[in-house]
BAMARKE-468325 format. One record per atom (N, C-alpha, C): residue number from 1; x, y, z. Coordinates in nm, 4 decimals, padded with zeros to 6 digits. Last residue first. Example, Ala and Ser with C-alpha at 12.3 -4.5 7.8 and 13.67 -1.06 7.14 Angstrom:
2	01.2850	-00.2250	00.7080
2	01.3670	-00.1060	00.7140
2	01.2900	00.0030	00.7870
1	01.3190	-00.5690	00.7800
1	01.2300	-00.4500	00.7800
1	01.3200	-00.3300	00.7800
This chain:
138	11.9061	09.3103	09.6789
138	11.9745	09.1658	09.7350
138	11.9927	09.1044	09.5669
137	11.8155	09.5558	09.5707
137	11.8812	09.5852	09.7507
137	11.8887	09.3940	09.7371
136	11.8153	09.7808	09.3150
136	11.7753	09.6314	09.3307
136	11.8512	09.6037	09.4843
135	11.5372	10.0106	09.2745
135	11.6703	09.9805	09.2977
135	11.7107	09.8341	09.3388
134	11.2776	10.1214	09.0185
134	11.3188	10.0045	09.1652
134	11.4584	10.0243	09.1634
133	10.9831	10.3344	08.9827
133	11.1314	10.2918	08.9087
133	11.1511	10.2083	09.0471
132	10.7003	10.3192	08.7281
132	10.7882	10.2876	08.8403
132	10.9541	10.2366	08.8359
131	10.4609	10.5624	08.6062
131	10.6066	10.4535	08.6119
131	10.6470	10.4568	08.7332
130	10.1727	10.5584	08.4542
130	10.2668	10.5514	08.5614
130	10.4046	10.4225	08.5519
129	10.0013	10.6162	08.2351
129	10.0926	10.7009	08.2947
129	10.2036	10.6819	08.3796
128	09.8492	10.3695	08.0550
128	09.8991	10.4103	08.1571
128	10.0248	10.5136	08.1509
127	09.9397	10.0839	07.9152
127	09.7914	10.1420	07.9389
127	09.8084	10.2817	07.9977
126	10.1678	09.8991	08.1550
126	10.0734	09.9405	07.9974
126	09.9638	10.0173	08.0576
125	10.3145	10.1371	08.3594
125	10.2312	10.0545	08.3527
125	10.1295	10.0169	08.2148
124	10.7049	10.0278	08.2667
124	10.5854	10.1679	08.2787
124	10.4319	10.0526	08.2753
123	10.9774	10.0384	08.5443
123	10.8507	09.9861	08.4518
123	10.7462	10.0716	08.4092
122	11.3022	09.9844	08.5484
122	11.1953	10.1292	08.5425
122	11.1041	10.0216	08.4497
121	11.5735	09.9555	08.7208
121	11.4587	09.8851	08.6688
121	11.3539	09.9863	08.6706
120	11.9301	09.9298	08.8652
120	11.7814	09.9625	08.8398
120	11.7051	09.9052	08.7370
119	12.1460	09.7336	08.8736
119	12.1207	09.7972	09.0160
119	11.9756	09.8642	08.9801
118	12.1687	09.5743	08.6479
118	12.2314	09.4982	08.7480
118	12.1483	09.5831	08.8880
117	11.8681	09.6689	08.4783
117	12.0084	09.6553	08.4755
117	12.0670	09.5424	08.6034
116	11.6199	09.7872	08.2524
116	11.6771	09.6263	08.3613
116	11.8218	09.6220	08.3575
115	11.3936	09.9921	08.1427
115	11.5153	09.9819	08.1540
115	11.5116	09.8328	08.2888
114	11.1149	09.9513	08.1782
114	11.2020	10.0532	07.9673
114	11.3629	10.0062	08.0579
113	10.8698	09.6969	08.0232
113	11.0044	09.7342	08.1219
113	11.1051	09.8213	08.0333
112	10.5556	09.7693	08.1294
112	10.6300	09.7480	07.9753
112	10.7562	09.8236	08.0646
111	10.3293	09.5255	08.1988
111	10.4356	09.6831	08.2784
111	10.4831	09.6267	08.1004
110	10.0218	09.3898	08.3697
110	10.1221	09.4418	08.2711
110	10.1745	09.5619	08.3194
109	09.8743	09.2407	08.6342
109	09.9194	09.3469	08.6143
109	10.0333	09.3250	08.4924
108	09.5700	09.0242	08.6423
108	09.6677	09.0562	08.5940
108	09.7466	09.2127	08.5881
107	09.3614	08.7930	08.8089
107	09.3808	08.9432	08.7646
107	09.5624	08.9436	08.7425
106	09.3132	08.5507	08.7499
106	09.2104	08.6240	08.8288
106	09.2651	08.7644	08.7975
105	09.4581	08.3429	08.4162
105	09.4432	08.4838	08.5596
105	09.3296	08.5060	08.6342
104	09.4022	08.0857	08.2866
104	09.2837	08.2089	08.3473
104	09.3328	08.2538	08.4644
103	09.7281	07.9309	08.2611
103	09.5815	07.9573	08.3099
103	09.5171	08.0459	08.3108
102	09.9716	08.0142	08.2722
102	09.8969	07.9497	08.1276
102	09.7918	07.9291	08.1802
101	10.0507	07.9637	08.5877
101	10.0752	08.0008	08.4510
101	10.0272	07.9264	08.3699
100	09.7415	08.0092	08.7959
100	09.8720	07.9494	08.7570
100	09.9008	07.9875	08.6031
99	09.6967	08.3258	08.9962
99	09.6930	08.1536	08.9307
99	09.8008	08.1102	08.8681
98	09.7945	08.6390	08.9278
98	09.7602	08.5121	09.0204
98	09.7061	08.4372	08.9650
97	10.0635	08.7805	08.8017
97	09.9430	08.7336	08.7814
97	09.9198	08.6482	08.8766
96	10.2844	09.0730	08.5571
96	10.2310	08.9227	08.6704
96	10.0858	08.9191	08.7167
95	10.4420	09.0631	08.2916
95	10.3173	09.0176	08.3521
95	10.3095	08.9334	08.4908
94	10.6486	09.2531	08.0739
94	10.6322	09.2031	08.2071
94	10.5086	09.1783	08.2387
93	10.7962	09.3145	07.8068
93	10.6539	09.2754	07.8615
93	10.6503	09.1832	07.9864
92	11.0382	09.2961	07.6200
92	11.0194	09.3574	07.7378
92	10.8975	09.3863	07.8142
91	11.0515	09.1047	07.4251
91	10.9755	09.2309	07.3595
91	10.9692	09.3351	07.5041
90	11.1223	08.9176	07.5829
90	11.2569	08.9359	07.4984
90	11.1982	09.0909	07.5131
89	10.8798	08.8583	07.8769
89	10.9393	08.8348	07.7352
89	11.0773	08.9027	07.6793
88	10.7982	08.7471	08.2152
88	10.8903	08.8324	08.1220
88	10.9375	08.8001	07.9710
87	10.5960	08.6372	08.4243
87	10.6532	08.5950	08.2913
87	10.6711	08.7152	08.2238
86	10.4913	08.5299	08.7381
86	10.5496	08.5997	08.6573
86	10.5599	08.5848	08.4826
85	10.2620	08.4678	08.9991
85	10.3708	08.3925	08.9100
85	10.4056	08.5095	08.8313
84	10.2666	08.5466	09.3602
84	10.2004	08.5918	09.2552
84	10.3407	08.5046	09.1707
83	10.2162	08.6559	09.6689
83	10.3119	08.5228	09.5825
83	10.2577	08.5127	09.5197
82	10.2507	08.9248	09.9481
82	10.1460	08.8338	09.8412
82	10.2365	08.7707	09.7279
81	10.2106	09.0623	10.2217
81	10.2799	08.9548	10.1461
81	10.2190	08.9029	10.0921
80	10.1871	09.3076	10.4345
80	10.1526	09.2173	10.3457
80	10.2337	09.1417	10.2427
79	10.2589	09.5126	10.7516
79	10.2821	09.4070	10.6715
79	10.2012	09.3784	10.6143
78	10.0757	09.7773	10.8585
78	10.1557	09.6630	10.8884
78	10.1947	09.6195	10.7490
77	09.8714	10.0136	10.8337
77	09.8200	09.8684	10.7565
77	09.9209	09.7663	10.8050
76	10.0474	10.2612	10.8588
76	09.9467	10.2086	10.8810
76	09.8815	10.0579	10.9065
75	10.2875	10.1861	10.7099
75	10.3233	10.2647	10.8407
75	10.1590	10.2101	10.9495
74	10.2890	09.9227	10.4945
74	10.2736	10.0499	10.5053
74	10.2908	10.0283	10.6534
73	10.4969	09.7179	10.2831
73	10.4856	09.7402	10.4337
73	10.3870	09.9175	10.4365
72	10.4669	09.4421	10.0850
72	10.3984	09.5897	10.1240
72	10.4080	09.6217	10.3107
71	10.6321	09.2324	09.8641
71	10.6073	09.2674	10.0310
71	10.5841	09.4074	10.0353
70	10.5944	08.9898	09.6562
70	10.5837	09.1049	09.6995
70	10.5240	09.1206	09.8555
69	10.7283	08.7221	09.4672
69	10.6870	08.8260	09.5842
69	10.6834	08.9128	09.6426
68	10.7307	08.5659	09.1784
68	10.7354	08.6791	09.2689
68	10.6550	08.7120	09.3723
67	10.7853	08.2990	09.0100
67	10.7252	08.4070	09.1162
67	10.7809	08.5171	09.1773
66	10.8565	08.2583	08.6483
66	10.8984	08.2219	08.8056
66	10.7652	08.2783	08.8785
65	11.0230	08.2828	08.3699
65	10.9215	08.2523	08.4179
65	10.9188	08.2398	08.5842
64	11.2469	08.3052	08.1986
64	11.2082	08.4413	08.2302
64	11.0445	08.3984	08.2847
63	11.3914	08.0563	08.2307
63	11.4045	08.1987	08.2917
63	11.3255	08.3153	08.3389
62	11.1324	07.8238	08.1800
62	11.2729	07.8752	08.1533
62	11.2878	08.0203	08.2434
61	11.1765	07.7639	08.5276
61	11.2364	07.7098	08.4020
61	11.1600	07.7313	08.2686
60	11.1864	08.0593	08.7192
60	11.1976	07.9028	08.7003
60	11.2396	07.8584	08.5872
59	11.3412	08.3204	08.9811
59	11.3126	08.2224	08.8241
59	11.2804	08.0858	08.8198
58	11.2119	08.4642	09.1276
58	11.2051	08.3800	09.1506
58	11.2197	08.3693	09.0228
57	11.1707	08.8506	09.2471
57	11.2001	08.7512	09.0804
57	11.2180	08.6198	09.2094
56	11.0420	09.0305	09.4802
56	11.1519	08.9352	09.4707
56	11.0916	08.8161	09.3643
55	10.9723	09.3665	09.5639
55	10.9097	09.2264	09.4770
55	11.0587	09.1752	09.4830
54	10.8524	09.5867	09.8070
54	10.9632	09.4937	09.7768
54	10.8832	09.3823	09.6673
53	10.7657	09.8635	09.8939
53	10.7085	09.7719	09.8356
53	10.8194	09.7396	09.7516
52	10.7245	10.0563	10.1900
52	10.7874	10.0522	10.1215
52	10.6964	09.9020	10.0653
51	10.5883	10.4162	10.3559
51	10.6375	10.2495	10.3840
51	10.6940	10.1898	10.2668
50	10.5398	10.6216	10.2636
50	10.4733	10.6239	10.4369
50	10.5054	10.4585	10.4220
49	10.7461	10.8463	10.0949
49	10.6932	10.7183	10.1340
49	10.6523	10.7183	10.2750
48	10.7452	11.1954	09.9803
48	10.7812	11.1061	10.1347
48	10.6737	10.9603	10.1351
47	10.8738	11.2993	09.7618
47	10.8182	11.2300	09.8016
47	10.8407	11.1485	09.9177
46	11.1785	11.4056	09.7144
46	11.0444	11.4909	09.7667
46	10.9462	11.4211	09.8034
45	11.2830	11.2178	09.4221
45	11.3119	11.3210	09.5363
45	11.2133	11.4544	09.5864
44	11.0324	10.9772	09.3921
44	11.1080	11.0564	09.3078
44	11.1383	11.1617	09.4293
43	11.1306	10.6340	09.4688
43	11.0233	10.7497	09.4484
43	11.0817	10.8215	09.4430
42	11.1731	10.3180	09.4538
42	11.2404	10.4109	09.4466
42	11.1119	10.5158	09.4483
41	11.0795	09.9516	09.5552
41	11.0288	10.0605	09.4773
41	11.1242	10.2132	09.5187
40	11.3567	09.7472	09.5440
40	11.2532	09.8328	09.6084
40	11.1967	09.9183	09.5108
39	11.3864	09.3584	09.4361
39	11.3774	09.5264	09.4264
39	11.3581	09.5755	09.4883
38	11.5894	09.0626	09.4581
38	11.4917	09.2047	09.5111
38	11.5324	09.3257	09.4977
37	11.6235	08.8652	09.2049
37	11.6596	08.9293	09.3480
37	11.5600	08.9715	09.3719
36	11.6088	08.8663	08.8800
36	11.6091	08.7568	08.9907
36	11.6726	08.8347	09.0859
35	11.6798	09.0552	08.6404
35	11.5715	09.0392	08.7128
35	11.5528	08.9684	08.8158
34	11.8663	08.9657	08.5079
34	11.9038	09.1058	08.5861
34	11.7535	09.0509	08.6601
33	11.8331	08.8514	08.2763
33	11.9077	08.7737	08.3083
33	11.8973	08.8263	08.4820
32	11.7783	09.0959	08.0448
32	11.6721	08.9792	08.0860
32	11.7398	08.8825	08.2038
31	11.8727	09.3758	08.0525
31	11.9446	09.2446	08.0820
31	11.8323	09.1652	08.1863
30	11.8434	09.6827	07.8679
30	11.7476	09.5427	07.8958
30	11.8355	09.4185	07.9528
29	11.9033	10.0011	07.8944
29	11.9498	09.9012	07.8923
29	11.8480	09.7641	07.9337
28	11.7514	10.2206	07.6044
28	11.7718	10.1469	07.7496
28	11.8102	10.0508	07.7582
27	11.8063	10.3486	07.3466
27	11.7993	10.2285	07.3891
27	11.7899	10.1984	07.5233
26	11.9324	10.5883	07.3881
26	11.7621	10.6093	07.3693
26	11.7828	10.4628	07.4001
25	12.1877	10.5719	07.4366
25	12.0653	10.6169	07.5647
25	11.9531	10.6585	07.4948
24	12.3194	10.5333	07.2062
24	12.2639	10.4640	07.2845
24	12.1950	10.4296	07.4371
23	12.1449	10.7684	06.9782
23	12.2604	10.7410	07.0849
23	12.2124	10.6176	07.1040
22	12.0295	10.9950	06.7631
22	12.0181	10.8627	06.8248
22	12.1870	10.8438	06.8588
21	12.1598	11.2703	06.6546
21	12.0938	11.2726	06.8211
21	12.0970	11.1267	06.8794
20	12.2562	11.2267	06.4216
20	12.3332	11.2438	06.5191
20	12.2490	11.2517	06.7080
19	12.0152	11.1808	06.2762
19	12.0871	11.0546	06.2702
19	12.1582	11.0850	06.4049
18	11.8809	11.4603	06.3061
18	11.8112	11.3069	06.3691
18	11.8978	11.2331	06.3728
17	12.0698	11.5900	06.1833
17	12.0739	11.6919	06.3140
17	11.9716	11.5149	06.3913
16	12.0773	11.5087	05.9467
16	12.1533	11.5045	06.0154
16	12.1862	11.5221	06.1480
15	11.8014	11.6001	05.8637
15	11.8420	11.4549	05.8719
15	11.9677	11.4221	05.9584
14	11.8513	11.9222	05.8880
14	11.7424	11.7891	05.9548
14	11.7518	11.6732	05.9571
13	12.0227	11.9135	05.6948
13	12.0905	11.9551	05.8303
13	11.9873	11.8750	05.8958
12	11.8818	11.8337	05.4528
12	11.9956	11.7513	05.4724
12	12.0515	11.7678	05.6118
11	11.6433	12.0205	05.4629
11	11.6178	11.8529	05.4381
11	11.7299	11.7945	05.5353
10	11.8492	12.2323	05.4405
10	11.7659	12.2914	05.5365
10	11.7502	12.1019	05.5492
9	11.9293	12.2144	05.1722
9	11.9960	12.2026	05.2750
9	11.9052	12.1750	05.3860
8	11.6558	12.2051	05.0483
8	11.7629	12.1097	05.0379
8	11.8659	12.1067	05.1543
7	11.5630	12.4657	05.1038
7	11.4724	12.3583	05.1302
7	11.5344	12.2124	05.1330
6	11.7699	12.5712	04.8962
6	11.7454	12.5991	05.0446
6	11.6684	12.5409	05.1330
5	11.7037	12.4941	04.6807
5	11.8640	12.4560	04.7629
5	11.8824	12.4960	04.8813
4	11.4710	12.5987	04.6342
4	11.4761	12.4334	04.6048
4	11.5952	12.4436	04.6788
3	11.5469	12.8834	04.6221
3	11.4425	12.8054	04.7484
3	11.4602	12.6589	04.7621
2	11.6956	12.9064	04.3994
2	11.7768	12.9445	04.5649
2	11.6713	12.8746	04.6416
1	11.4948	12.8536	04.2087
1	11.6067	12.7628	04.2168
1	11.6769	12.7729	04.3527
């Protein structure tokens, strides 16, 4: 009978000890609206970038559809610039893509976006280990 009320409590502090942890920093913040400017890519303290990679949202109609452009500067290589279409969902699924929308991509990059604010943006790459985080500079 002491084990059953001890296995009981023990149940009830565990449940409690889960309800009280969710916050609202497990939610990340999502403001679908946040995406139109320019980003930079950010890297984690210690990493020395040898150049930088800018995307700039373009919305069209509806919103969460547009282009983007991206600008690669390496130290090496100079400048690139490439104009690729977009499309962002509610479910936080970022896709961009060359050709045209609703067409047969030539190739496609997915991100699953864990955070979109006014100043950052953290994408993770589906599939994948890697994240990227951006600061938004315009």
């Amino acid at each position: 009978m002491k084990t059953m009320k001890l296995w009981r409590i023990a149940f009830v502090m565990l449940a409690a000890f889960s309800l009280a942890s969710c916050s609202s920093d497990d939610e990340e913040e999502f403001l679908i609206d946040q995406l139109s400017g320019t980003w930079e890519q950010v890297y984690d303290e210690g990493v020395v970038a040898e150049g930088y990679v800018q995307y700039t949202f373009t919305s069209g109609t509806p919103a969460t559809v547009g282009k983007c452009t991206i600008h690669v500067y390496d130290v090496f290589a100079g400048d690139t610039t490439f104009v690729r279409d977009y499309a962002l969902t509610e479910d936080r699924h970022l896709a961009i893509y060359s050709g045209q929308y609703g067409a047969t991509p030539s190739e496609v990059y997915e991100y699953d976006v864990q955070r979109l604010s006014a100043k950052t943006m953290t994408w993770h790459l589906t599939n994948s280990d890697v994240v990227l985080n951006f600061k938004k500079v315009k």
